[in-house]
C-alpha positions as CSV (number, residue, x, y, z in Angstrom):
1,X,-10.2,-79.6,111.3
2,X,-8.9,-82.5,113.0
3,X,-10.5,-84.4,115.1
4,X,-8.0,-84.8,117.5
5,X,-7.0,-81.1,117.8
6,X,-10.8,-80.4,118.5
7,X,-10.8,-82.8,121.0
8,X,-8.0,-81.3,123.1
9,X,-9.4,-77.3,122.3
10,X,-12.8,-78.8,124.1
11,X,-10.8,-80.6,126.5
12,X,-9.0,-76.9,127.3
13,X,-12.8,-75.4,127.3
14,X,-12.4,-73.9,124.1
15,X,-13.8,-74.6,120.7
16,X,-11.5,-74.8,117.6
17,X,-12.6,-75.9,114.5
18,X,-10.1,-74.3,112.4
19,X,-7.5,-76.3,113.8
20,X,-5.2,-78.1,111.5
């Protein structure tokens, strides 16, 4: 995943780690 899509899905209060 990267980092900066995680950072805005915890920003948005959800966790992502399958983003791309």
């Amino acid at each position: 995943y990267s980092d900066t899509g995680y950072a805005l899905s915890f920003g948005k209060g959800t966790t992502l780690l399958v983003t791309p």
